[in-house]
C-alpha positions in Angstrom: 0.0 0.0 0.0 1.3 3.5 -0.9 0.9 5.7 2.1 2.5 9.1 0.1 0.1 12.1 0.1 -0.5 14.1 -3.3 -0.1 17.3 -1.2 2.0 20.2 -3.2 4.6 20.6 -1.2 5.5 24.2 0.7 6.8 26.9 -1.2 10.3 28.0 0.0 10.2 31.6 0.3 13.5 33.7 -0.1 15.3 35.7 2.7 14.4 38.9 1.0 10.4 38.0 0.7 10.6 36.6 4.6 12.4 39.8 5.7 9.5 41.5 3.8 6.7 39.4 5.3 8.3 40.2 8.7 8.3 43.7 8.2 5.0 44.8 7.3 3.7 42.3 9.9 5.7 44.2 12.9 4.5 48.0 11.0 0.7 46.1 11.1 1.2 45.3 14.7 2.9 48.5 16.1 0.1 51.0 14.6 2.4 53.6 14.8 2.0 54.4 10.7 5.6 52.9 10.0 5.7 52.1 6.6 8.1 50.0 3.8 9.5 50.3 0.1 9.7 47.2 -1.5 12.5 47.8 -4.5 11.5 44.8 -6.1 13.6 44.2 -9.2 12.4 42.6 -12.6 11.4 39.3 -12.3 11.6 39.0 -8.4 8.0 37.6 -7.4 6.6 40.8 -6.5 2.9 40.0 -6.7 3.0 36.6 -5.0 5.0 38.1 -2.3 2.1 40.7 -2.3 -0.8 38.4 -2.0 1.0 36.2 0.9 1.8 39.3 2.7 -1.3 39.5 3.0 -2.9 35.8 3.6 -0.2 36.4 7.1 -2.2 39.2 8.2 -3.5 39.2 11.7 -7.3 38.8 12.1 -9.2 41.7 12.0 -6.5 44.0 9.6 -8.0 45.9 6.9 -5.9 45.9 3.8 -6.2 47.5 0.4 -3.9 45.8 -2.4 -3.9 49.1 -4.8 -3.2 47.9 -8.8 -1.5 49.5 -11.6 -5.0 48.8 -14.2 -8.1 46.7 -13.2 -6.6 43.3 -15.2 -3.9 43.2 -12.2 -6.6 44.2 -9.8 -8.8 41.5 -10.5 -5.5 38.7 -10.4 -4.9 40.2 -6.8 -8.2 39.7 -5.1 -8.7 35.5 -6.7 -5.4 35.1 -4.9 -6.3 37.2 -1.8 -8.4 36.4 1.2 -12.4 37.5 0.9 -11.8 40.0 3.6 -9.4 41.6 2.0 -9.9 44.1 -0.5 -8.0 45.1 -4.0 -8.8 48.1 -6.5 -7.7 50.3 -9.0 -6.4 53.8 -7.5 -9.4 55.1 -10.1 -12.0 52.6 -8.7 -11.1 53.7 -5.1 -11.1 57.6 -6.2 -14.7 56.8 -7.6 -16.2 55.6 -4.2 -14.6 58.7 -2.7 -16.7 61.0 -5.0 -19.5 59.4 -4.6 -19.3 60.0 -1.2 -19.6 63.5 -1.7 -21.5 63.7 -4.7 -24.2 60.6 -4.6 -26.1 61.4 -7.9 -22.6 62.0 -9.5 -22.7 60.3 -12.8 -19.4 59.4 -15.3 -19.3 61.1 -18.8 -16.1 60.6 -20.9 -17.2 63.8 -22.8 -16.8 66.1 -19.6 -13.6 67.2 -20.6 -14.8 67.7 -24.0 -17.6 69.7 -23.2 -16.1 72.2 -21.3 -13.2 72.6 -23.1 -15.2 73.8 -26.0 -17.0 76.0 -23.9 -13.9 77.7 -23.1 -13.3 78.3 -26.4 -16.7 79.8 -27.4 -16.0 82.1 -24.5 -12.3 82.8 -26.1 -13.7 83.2 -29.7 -11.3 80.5 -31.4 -14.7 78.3 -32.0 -17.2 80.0 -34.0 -20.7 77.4 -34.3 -20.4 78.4 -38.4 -17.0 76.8 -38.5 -16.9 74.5 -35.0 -15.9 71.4 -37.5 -12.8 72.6 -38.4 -11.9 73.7 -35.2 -13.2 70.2 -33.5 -9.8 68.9 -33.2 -8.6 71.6 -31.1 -11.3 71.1 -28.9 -10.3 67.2 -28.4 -6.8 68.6 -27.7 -7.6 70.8 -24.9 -9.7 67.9 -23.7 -6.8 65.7 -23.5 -4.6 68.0 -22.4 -6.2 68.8 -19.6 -6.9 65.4 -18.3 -3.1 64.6 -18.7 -3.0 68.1 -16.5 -5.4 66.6 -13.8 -3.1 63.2 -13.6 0.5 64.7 -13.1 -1.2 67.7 -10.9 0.7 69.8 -13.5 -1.5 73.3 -13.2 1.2 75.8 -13.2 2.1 77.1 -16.8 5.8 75.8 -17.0 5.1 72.4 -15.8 1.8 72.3 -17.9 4.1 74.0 -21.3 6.2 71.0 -20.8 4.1 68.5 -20.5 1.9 69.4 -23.2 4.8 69.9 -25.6 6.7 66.5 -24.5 3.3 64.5 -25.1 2.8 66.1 -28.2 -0.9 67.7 -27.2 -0.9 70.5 -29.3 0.0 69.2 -32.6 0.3 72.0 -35.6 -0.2 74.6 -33.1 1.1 77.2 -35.2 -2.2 79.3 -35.4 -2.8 79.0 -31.3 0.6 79.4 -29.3 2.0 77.0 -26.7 1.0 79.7 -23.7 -2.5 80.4 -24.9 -3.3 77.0 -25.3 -1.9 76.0 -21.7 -4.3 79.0 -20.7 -7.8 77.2 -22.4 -6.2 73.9 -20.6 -6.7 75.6 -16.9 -10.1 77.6 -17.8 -11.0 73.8 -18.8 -9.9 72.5 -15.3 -11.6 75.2 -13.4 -14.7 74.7 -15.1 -14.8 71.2 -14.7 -14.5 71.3 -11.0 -17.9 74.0 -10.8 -19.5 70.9 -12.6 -21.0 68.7 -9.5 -23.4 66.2 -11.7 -20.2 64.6 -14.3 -17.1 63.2 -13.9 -14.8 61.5 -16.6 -11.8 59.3 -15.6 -9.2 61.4 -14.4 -11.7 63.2 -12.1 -11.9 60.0 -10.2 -8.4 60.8 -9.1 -8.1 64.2 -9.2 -11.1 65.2 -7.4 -10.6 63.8 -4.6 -6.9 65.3 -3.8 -7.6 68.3 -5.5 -10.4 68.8 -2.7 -8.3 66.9 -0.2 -11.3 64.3 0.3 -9.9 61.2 1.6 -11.0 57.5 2.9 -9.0 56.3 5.8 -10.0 53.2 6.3 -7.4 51.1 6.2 -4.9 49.4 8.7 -2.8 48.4 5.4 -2.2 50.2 1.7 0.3 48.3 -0.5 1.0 50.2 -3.9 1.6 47.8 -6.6 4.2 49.1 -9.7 4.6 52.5 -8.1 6.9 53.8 -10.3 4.5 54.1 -13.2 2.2 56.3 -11.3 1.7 59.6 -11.5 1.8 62.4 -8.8 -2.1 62.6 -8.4 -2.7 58.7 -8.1 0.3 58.2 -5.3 -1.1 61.4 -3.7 -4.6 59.4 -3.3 -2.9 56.2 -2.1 -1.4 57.7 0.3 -5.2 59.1 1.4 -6.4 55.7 2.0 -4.5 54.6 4.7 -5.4 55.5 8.3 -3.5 58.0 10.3 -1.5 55.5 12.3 -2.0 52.3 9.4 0.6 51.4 7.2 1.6 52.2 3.4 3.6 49.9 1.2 5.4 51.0 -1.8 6.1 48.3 -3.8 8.3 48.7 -7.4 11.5 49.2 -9.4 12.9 52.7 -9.7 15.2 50.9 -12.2 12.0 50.1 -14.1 10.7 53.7 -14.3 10.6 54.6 -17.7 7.1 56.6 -18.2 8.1 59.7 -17.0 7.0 60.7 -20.6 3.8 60.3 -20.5 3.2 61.6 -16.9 4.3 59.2 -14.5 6.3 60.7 -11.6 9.9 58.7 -12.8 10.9 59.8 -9.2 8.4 57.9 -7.4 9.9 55.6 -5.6 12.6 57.6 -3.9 10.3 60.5 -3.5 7.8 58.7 -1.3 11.1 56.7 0.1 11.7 59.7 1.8 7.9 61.8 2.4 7.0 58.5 4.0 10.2 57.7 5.9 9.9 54.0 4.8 12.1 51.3 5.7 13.6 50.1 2.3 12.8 45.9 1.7 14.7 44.8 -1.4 13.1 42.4 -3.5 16.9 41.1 -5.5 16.6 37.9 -6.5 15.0 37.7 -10.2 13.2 34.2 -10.9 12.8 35.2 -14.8 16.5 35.4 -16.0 19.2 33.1 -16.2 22.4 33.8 -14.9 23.7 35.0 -17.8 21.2 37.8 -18.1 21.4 38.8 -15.2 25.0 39.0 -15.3 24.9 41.5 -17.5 22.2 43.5 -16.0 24.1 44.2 -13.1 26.4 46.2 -15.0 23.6 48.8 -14.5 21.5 47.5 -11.5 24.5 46.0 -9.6 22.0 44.4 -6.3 19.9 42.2 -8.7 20.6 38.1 -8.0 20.1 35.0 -9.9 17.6 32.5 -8.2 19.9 29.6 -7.0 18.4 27.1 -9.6 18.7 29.6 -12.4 19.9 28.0 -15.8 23.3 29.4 -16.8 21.2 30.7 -20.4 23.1 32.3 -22.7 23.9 35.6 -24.4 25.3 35.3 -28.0 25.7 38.4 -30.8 25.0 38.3 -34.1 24.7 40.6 -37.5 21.3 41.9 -38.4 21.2 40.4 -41.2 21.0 37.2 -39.3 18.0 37.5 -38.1 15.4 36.5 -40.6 17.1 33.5 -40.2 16.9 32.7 -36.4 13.9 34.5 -35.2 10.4 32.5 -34.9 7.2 32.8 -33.8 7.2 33.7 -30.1 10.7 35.8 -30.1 10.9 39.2 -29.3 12.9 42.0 -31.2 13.0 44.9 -29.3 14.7 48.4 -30.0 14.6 51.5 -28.4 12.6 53.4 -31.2 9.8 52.2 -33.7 11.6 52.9 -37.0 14.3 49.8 -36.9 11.1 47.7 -35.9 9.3 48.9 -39.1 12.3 47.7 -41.4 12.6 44.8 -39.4 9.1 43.6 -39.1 9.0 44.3 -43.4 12.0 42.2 -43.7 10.4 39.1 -41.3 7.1 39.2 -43.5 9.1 39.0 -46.6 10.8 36.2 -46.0 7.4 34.3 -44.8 8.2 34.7 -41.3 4.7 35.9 -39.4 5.5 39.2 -38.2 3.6 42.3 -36.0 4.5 45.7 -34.3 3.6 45.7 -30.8 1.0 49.1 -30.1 -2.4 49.9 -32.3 -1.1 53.2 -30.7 2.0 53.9 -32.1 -0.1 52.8 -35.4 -2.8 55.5 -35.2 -0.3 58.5 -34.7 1.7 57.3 -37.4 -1.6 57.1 -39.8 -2.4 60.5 -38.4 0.6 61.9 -39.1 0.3 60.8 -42.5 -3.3 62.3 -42.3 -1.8 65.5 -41.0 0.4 65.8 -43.9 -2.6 66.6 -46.3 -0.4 65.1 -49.0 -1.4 62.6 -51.6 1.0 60.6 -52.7 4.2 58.8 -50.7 6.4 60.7 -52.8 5.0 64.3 -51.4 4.7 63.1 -47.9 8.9 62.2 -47.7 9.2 65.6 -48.9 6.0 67.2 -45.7 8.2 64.9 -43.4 11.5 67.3 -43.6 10.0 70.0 -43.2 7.8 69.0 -40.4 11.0 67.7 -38.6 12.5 70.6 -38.8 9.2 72.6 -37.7 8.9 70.5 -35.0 12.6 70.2 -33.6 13.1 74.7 -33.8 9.4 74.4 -31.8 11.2 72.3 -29.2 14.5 74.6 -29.1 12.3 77.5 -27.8 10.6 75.6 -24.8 12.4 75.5 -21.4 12.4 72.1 -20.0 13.8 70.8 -16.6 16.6 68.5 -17.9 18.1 67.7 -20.8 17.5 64.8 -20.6 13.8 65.2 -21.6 14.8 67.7 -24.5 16.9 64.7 -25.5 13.9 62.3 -25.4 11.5 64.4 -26.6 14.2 65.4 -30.2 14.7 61.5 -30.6 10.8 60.8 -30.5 10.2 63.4 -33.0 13.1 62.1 -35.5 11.6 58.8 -34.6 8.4 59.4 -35.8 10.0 60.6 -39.5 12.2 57.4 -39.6 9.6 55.7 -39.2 7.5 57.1 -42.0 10.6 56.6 -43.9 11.1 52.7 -43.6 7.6 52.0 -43.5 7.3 53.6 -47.3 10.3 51.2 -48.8 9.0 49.4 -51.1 6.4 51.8 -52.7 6.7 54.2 -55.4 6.9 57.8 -54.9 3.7 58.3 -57.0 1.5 55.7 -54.8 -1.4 57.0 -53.1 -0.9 57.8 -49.3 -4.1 55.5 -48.3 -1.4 52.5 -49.2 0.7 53.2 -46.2 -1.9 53.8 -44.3 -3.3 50.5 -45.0 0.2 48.7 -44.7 0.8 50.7 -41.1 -3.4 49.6 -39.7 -2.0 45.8 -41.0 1.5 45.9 -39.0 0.4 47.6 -35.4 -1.3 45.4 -33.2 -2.0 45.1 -29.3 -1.6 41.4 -29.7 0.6 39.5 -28.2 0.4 35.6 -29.7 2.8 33.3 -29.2 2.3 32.6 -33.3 4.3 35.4 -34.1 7.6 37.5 -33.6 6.6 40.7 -31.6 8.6 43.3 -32.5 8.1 45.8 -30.1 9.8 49.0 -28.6 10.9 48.2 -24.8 8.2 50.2 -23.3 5.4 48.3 -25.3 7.4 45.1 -24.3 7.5 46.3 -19.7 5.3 43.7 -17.8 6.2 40.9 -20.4 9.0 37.9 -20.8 10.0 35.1 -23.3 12.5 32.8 -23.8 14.7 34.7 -26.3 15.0 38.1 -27.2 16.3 40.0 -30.2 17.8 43.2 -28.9 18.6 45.5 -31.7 22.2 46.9 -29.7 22.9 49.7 -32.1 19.2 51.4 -31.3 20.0 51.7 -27.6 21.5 54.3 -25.3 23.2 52.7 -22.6 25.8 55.4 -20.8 24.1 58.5 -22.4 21.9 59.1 -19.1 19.8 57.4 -16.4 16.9 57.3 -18.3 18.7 55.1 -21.2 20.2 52.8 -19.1 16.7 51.8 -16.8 15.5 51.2 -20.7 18.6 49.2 -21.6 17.9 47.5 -18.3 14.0 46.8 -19.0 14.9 45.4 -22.2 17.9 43.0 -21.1 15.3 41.4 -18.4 12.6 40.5 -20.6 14.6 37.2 -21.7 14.2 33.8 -20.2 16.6 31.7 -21.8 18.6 33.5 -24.4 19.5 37.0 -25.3 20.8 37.6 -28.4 22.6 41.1 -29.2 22.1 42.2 -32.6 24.5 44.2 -34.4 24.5 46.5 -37.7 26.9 48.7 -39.6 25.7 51.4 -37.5 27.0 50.3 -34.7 
């Protein structure tokens, strides 16, 4: 008779996630509102070591596992126990506004609304010619919800911010300071209106009006250092006075800042909070290969002890249609090697997309934009809207250089990638055929059927077993901001890493 059980054995939790577990269990206990950064690096286990942080809570502890986006969320609270709550920062700002506004309702078109009620008032929309003038309307809109997320309502930050997301498009015929004027009339109008609210009033509103909901003994803060000023600013809202925040991320990982995300998170709440710092080293993604070379930049990240050695091997560029398959990544630091690339894959029958319907539609806008006809007249737009666009940037004052940096490479970017996505056609083709060809290669997919090609901050959150890294398109030891990227894109691989290499290098 066989008397062995079936039971899954234990799992063996590290040092560093036991030291963690320990740690938030003495803050629970001493309700003195101690609180803990976890600098969990890529590939370290953050989210079990979340959910069995809390399945150790004492009875009776009220905890609040706050998620990146609702997908995370939801993964979070199967895993968690039934008392225990988890939410998006924009679902927890929403039951705060309700709270003060119970017949509050959500309309996406808030923004939209108002915004082109400020511009009645300003004259630049006249009702005999409001279609031509619609777009300008959506881009006040957007502008100022990207103003309500970052809490950037002073002009210089809002100039900046505008400009670096690229908000005000062609905005030749309504300056850069007038425009960031109609963006705060739109956000002080919104806030009059009681009976809407659109998404980024579920965050703003409440720390705006310093409305908060402290009911909880326990706030952990999933992928902090992708979140913006207002959403950390609500987080920390939602603990009580003597509870306990958790800050839980990878400041090596924080590459968002242009979009809005406060790329100073981490450190910045390090210190407002006066958190104890956990680390999170050891990565259970990478082999020890990888990880090898990652510490080059992020020198405290470990291999698991039962990592596989993997392996990291260069090759030419040329090389690649003949090794990549479906399920590899190629990633670069900019979209216009990935265009050529993901051509040269589908060419030679190798199934092929670009990660980011996104990155698609502003590339299809562009060409839109360019009121051209044929491929041959757009090349020509493309120069001179380059060098529009780069003298536009030269006159704007921003706060490092390494955002002018970033924000010059994405605009060249954006050409290049015009540029390699047009080989093949003749200059006399119609414009609607690279459109077509650009709505056919962008996708949000992500099958294991196909080789993703996909810029490193389209490929954050996501692994595989081998990775093309296309060396030549990467920044390294230009700044900080380069080498977290570098760093992002070195951790995505499994197994293998392969380091491509081109005449350019």
């Amino acid at each position: 008779m066989n008397n062995r059980t079936n039971k899954t054995p234990a799992r063996v939790w590290s040092p560093f996630q036991n030291a963690v577990f320990a740690g938030i269990d003495a803050a629970v206990k001493a309700k003195e509102g101690d609180n803990l950064t976890v600098l969990a690096r890529a590939g370290s286990g953050k989210t079990s070591t979340i959910i069995e942080a809390i399945n150790r809570l004492p009875r009776g502890v009220k905890a609040l596992a706050v998620a990146f986006n609702k997908s995370i969320a939801v993964e979070l609270k199967e895993k968690m126990p039934g008392s225990q709550e988890s939410a998006t920062l924009h679902s927890a700002g929403f039951k705060i506004v309700r709270r003060e506004y119970p017949k509050i309702r959500v309309d996406k078109d808030k923004a939209f609304d108002h915004a082109e009620n400020v511009l009645r008032a300003a004259g630049r929309v006249d009702p005999r010619t409001f279609k031509p003038k619609r777009s300008e309307v959506f881009k006040v809109a957007k502008a100022s919800q990207v103003a309500r997320e970052t809490l950037s309502l002073n002009p210089r930050d809002l100039q900046e911010l505008v400009f670096k997301l690229d908000l005000n498009r062609n905005g030749e015929d309504f300056p850069l300071e007038k425009f960031c004027e109609a963006v705060i009339a739109t956000v002080d109008s919104m806030l009059t209106d009681t009976k809407r609210l659109d998404f980024s009033d579920m965050v703003f509103l409440p720390v705006h009006h310093g409305w908060k909901l402290p009911i909880y003994d326990l706030v952990i803060v999933d992928e902090a250092q992708d979140m913006n000023k207002a959403q950390l600013s609500l987080a920390q809202s939602l603990a009580k006075p003597n509870g306990t925040i958790v800050i839980v991320g990878d400041d090596m990982q924080a590459i968002y800042g242009f979009r809005g995300a406060d790329s100073g998170a981490i450190g910045r709440m390090t210190a407002e909070l006066g958190a104890q710092v956990y680390p999170l080293s050891v990565s259970y993604r990478c082999p020890q290969a990888v990880i090898k070379l990652a510490q080059t930049v992020c020198p405290d990240i470990q291999p698991s002890p039962s990592a596989i050695e993997g392996s990291i091997r260069g090759i030419d560029i040329s090389q690649v249609v003949k090794q990549a398959g479906p399920g590899d990544f190629i990633l670069s630091r900019t979209n216009a090697p990935l265009a050529s690339m993901c051509l040269s894959l589908l060419s030679h029958g190798i199934p092929a997309i670009i990660a980011g319907r996104d990155i698609g539609a502003r590339l299809a806008n562009t060409v839109e934009r360019s009121k051209t006809r044929t491929i041959g007249e757009l090349l020509y737009w493309t120069e001179d809207y380059q060098e529009a666009e780069l003298l536009k940037l030269s006159s704007l004052n921003f706060r490092s250089e390494e955002a002018r940096e970033s924000k010059e490479q994405e605009i060249r970017d954006l050409v290049n990638c015009l540029h390699a996505l047009a080989d093949g056609f003749r200059p006399s083709e119609p414009v609607s055929s690279l459109v077509d060809r650009i709505e056919s290669l962008f996708s949000d997919a992500d099958p294991m059927t196909k080789v993703i090609c996909s810029t490193v901050h389209k490929a954050k959150g996501r692994e595989r077993d081998r990775v093309f890294m296309l060396d030549n398109t990467f920044r390294k030891n230009a700044n900080k901001e380069e080498a977290r990227i570098w760093y992002v894109a070195v951790t995505r691989a499994k197994r293998e890493l392969v380091r491509v290499s081109s005449p350019k290098s």
